[in-house]
N, C-alpha and C positions, 0 to 999 in steps of 0.2 A: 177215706178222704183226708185233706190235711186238719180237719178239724182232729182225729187222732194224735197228731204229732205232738204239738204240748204237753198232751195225758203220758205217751211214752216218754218226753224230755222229763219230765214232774218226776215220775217212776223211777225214771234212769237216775235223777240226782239222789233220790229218796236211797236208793240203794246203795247205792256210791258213798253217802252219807255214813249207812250204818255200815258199809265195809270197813269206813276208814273211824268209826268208832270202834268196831271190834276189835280191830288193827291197832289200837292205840293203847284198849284195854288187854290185849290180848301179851304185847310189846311189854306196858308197863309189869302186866304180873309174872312175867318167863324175868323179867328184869330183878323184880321183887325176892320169886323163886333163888333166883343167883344169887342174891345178896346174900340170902337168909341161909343159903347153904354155904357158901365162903366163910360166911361169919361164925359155924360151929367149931369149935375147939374139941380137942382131946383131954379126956381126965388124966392126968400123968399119975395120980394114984391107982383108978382101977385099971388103967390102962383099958379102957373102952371110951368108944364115942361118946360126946353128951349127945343129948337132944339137938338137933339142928334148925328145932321150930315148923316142922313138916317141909322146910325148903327141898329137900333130896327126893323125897315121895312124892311132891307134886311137882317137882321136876321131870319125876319119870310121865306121870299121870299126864302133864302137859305134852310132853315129847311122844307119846304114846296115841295123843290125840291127833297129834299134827301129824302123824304118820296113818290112821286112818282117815284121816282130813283126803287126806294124798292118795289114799286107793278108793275112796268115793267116787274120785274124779274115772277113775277106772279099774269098774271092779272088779273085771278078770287079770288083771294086774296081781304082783305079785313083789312085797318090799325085803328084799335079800331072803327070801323061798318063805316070808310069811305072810299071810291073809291076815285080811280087816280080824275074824275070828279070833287069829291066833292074836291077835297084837291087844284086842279086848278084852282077854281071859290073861293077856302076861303085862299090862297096863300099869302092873301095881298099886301100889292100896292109897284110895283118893284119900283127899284130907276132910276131918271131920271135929266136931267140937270146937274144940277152944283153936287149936293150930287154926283150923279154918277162918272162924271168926277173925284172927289175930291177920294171917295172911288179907283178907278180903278188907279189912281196917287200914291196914297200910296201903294198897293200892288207893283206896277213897283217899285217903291222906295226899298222896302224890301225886292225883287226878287232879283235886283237887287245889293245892299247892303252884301245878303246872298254868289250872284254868285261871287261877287270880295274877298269876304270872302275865301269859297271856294278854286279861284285861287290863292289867296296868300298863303291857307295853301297847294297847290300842288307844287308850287315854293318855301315852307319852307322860305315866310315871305319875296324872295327878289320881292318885289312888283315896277317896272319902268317904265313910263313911262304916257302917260294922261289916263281919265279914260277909253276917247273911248277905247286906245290901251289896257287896262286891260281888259274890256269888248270882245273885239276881240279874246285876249287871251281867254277869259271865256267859248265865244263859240269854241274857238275848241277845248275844255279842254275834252268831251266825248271822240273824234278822238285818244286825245292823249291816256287818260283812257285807251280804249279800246287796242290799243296798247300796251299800257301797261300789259293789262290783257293777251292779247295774247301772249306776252313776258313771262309772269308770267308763264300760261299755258304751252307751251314750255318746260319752265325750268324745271317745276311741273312732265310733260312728261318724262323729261331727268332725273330729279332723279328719278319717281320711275323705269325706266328700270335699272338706276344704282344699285337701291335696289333690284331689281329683281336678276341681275347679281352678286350682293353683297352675297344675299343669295342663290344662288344658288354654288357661290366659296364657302360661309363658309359652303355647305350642300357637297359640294364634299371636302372639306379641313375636313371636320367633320370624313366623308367617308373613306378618307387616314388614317386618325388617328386613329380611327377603325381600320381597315386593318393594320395599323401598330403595334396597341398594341395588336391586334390577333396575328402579327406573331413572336411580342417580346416575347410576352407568350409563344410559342410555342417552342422559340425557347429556352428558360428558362428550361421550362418543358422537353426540351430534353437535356439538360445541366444539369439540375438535377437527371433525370432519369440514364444518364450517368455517374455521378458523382460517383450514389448509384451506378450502377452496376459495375463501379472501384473498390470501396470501399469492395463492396460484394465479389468482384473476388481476390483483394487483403485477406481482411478475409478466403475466400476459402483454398487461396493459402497458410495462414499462420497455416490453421487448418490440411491439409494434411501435411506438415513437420511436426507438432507436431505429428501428426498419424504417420506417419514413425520412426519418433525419438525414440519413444517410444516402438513401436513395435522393431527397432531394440536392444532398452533397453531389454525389453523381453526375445528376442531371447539371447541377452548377459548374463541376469541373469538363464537362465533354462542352458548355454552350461555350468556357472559357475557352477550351480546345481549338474548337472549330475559329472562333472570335480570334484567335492567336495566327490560324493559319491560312483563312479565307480571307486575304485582301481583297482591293477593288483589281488589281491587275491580272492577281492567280484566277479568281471569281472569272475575267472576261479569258483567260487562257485557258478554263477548264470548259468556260462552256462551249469553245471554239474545238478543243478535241470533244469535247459530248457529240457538238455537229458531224468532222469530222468521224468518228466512233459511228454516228447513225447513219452516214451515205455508207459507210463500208459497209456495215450491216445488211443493207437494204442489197447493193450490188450483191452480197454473196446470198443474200435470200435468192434474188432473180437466177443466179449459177445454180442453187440450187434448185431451183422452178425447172430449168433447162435437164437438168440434167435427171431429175424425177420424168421428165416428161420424153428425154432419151432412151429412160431404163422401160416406162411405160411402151416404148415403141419396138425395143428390142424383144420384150416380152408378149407382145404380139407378132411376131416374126415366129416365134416359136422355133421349133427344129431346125428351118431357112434360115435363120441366125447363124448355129455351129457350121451350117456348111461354107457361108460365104465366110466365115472367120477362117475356116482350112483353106479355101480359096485363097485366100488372102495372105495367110502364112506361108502358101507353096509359093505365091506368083513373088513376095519382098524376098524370101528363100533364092527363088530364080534371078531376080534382080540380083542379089548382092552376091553371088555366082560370079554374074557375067561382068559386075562391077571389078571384080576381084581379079578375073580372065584379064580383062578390058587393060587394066593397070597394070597387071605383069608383062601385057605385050608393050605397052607403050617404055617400060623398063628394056625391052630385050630391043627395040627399035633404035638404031643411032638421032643422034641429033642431030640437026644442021646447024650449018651457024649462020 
């Protein structure tokens, strides 16, 4: 369940912790090791090494270790064709006595040294009191750290919900203003729209007076028209051909009554029609014959006088 999770975070740090102590102790005395070997001289009398203070031997001893450190991790492994075995048998000869002592002194020296370092730069340099009490200080400088961190974390916490809420006001303040320049637009747009159709309605308004104005012109100049050329004399001469104009009318109505009522008759004759029109075309034919005879004899006949 997750009530385990804590106990493995707790664990997890705990470890983490003392990696990064062994890491530290482990750093400083390969460091130590170095110093202590650089620092040996040659006797220019016997022409032999001095003492190098065990720095070379537990040089090897350390190097010897990290390198079985290394096929732990896998121990069918093999480091340039030698096993964990071989490398613990050719390890070289640990330190002992007084070198030891003397090595493990100076790393406390420099752990040390580093840790009151450390606390004075967390107290920003005001450094009071003996060293035991700096030291006392030193160890519970993690406690405080930690505190710290957790303080930090917290705050870390607290701003980003404030930045949550931040951005979520500027996404709804965003939101409004949208919304707002939607409905200024809109309302623009009908302020506009309105303006023109004022505008429009006013033109409308000014184009039907001109229409009337006009047209009443019109009418003014045709009454003056008529007023110009309807005298009392034309006025009794017009109306005198209207009369005559209406008997002619009527007479060619009544021609034409006649002559609807000719074509009615003709169309009841039917066929008896065509024949007595051939009739009629042989016998004025036969006439103008004998008319024609008639004259050329009275031409060939003498005169008297």
């Amino acid at each position: 369940g997750t009530h385990f999770l804590p106990q493995t975070e707790a664990r997890l740090q705990g470890a983490r912790r003392r990696y990064l102590e062994l890491s530290l102790v482990h750093s400083e005395l390969a460091a130590t090791l170095d110093r202590r070997h650089a620092s040996s001289t040659t006797n220019p009398r016997s022409g032999r090494p001095s003492d190098d203070g065990g720095g070379r031997g537990g040089r090897e001893v350390l190097a010897a270790g990290e390198a079985q450190h290394c096929l732990r991790l896998h121990p069918q492994a093999t480091l340039l064709g030698l096993s964990s075995d071989h490398l613990r048998l050719a390890g070289g000869r640990p330190l002992t006595g007084t070198g030891k002592e003397a090595v493990l002194r100076e790393v406390q020296e420099r752990l040390k040294a580093k840790c009151l370092r450390v606390a004075q730069w967390h107290s920003e340099g005001k450094a009071s009191g003996s060293e035991s009490l700096q030291l006392a200080k030193a160890a519970q400088l993690p406690g405080l750290v930690a505190q710290q961190i957790n303080s930090l974390d917290s705050v870390e916490a607290q701003l980003r919900e404030k930045r949550k809420e931040n951005a979520l006001r500027q996404h709804q303040h965003y939101k409004i203003l949208v919304e707002t320049s939607e409905m200024l637009h809109g309302a623009l747009e009908q302020a506009r729209l309105g303006s023109v159709a004022r505008s429009e309605q006013v033109r409308l308004d000014y184009l039907q007076a001109r229409t009337t104005a006009l047209l009443g012109k019109q009418d003014v100049m045709y009454y003056q028209l008529l007023k110009g050329i309807c005298s009392d004399g034309r006025l009794q001469a017009l109306k005198e051909i209207r009369s005559l104009m209406a008997a002619r009318l009527r007479g060619v109505e009544e021609q034409l009554a006649q002559t609807q009522h000719t074509l009615r008759h003709y169309h009841s004759l039917g066929p008896e029609l065509a024949s007595l029109a051939q009739q009629y075309a042989a016998t004025l034919a036969e006439i103008e014959n004998k008319q024609w005879a008639l004259t050329e004899l009275l031409k060939s006949c003498p005169t008297t006088n």
